[in-house]
C-alpha positions in Angstrom: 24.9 -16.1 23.3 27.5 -18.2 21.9 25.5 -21.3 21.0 22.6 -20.0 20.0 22.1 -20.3 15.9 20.4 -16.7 15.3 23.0 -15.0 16.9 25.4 -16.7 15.0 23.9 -15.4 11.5 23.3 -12.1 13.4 27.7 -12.5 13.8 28.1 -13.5 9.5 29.1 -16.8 11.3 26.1 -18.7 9.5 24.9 -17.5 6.1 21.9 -16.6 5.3 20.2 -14.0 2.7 19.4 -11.0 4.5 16.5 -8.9 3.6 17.1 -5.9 6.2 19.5 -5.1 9.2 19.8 -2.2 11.2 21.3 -1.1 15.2 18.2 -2.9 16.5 17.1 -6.1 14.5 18.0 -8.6 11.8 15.6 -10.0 9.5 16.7 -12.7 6.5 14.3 -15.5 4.2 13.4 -18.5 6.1 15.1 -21.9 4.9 11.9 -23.4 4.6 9.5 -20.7 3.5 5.9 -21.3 4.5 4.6 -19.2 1.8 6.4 -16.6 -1.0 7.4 -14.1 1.6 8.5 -15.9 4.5 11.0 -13.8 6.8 12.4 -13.7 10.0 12.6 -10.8 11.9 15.2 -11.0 15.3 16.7 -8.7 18.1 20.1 -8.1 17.4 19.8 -8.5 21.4 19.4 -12.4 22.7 16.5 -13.6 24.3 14.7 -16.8 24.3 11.5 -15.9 23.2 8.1 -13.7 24.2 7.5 -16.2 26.7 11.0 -15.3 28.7 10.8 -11.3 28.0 10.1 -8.5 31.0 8.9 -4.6 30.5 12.5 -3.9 28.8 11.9 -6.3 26.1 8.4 -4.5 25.0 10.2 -1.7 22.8 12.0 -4.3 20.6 8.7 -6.6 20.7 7.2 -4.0 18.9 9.7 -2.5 16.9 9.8 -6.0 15.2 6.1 -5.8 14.5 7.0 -2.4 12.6 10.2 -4.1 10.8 7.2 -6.5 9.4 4.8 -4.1 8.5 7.9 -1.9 6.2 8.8 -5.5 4.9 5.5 -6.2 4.1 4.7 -3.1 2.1 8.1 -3.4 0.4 7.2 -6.9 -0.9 3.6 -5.3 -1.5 1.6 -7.9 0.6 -0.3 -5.9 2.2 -3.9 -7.3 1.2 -2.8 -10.2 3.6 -0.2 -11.7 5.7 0.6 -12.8 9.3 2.4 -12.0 11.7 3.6 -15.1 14.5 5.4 -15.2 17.3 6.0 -19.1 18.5 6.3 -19.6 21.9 8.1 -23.0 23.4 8.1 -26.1 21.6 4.7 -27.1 21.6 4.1 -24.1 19.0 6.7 -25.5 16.7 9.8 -23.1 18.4 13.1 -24.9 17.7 15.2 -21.3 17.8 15.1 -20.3 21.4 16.3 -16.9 20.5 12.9 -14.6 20.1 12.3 -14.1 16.4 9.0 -12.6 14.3 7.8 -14.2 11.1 6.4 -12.6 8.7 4.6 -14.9 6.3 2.3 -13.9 2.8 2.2 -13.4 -1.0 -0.1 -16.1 -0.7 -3.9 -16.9 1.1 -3.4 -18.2 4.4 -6.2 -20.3 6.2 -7.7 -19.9 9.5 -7.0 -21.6 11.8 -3.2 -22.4 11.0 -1.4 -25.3 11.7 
């Protein structure tokens, strides 16, 4: 999608400090970190978020869950960290393009925000 600001990085046409990449997703730091490791994991493919997605979009749902999970043990977080999808604007989505974070290094309190 031609307006849409992750796709743009996803294109080199933004910068931003990439952490992984491969055929299927895109994952880079946050701008404004949330906690030490705070990354953003998004479908090479566009869609607006979890909220928009059918049966086709499960696959890549999931595969960005398992992006998180080899992130996380490279940055060895894994005594703790989360895992969020937001969903509309209510939740704090300002990126309608569907996008993981994965957020930790740090304790995180229950409930967030």
């Amino acid at each position: 999608m031609s307006d849409c600001l992750f796709c743009k990085i996803i294109a080199g046409e933004i910068p931003s400090k990439k952490v992984y990449e491969d055929e299927k997703v895109y994952a880079f730091e946050d701008i404004k970190p949330a906690a030490p490791t705070h990354v953003l994991i998004i479908p090479k493919r566009h869609f607006a978020g979890l909220d928009k997605a059918g049966p086709e979009d499960a696959e890549i749902i999931g595969y960005c869950n398992l992006i998180a999970a080899k992130l996380g043990r490279e940055r060895n977080i894994e005594d703790g960290y989360r895992t969020v999808l937001n969903v509309g604007p209510r939740s704090g989505q300002s990126v309608f393009h569907l996008h993981l974070h994965l957020v930790g290094g740090r304790d995180l309190s229950w409930p967030p925000g």
